[in-house]
N, C-alpha and C positions, 0 to 999 in steps of 0.2 A: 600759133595761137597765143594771145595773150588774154592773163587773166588781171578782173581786176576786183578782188575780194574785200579791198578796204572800203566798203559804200562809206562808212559810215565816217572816214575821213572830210568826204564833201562837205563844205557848208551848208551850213542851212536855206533852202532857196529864199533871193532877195529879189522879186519881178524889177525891182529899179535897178538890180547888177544882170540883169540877165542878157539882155541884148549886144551893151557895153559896159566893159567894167569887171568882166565877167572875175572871179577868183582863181590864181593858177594851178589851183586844182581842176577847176572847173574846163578851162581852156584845156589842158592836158588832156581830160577825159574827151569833150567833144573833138579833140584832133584824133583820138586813138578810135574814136567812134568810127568819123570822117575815112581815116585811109584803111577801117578792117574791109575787108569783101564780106562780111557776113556778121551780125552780131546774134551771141546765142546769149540767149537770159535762161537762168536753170534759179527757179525759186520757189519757197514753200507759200503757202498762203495763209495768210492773220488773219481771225475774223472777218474770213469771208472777203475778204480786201486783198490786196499787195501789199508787201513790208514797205515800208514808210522809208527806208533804205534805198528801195528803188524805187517809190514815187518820188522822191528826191529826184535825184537822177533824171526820170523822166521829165521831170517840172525843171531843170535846168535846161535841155533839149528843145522845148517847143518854142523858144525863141527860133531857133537855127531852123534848118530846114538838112539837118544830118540824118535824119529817119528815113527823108522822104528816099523810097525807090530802094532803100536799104534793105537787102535780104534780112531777115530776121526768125529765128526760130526761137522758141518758147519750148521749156521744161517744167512744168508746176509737178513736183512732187512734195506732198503733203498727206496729212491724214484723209479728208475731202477734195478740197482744192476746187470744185466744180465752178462757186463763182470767182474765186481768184483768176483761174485761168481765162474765163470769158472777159474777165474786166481789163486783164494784162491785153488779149486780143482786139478788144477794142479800142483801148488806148493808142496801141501800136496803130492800129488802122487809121486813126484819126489822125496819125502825124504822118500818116502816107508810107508807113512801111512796106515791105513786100513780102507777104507771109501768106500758107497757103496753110487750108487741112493735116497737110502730110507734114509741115514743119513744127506742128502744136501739137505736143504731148504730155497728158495730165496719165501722170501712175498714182492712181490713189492708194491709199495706204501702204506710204512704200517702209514705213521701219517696219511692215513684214516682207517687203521683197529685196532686199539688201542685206549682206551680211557687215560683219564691225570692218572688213576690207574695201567696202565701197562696190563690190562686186555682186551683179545679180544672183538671189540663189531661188528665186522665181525665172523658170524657163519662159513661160508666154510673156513675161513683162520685158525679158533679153531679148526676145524675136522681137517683140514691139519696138523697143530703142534701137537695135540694127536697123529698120525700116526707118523710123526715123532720122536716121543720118543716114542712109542712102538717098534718102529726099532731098535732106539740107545740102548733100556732095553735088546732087544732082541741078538742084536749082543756081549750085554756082558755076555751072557748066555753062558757056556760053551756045547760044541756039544753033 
């Protein structure tokens, strides 16, 4: 697994660097994109939006065609999160990702379902995230 927490290292997207030209940040990211078997996005939701962090990110991508066909699971925990998470799904959809019900999961209100260790101390919301990575393990399973 690799992580990659520094979003906010990326440039700012420039649609006339995007195709070619791209920034060696930028190039890095979409190769580490390109050779994962799986990309997992785990993010809170801003007014109702995506963090501007990774619309970044995603606005660097839709040049390329690295989404397309690309497994993809989603994590939106936030306070609400209900349309961040729709919006993050439908974006991914639009650049041809490969995501399904069972890899989208929204934990609302999760600073009461986590404790200060990162660890569920809500038992339904632990049962829900195991299900959810048995989906994601499973859809990188080949048929």
């Amino acid at each position: 697994m690799t992580l990659w927490p520094d979003l906010k290292l990326l440039p700012h997207f420039n649609p006339e660097l995007s195709a070619e030209n791209a920034p060696p940040e930028v190039i890095a990211l979409r190769e580490a994109i390109g050779q994962a078997d799986a990309v997992l996005i785990c993010t809170p939701e801003y007014v109702y939006s995506i963090p501007s962090g990774l619309k970044n990110v995603v606005e660097w991508c839709v040049a390329t065609t690295i989404l397309t066909d690309k497994p993809v699971a989603i994590i939106t925990a936030s306070a609400g999160g209900q349309k961040g998470h729709e919006e993050l799904q439908l974006i991914m959809r639009t650049l041809g990702a490969s995501l399904s019900e069972e890899t989208c999961l929204l934990i609302q209100g999760i600073k009461g379902k986590i404790d200060e260790r990162g660890e569920f101390k809500d038992e339904e919301t632990g049962k829900i995230f195991r299900r959810f990575v048995d989906s994601l393990r499973r859809s990188l399973q080949p048929e």
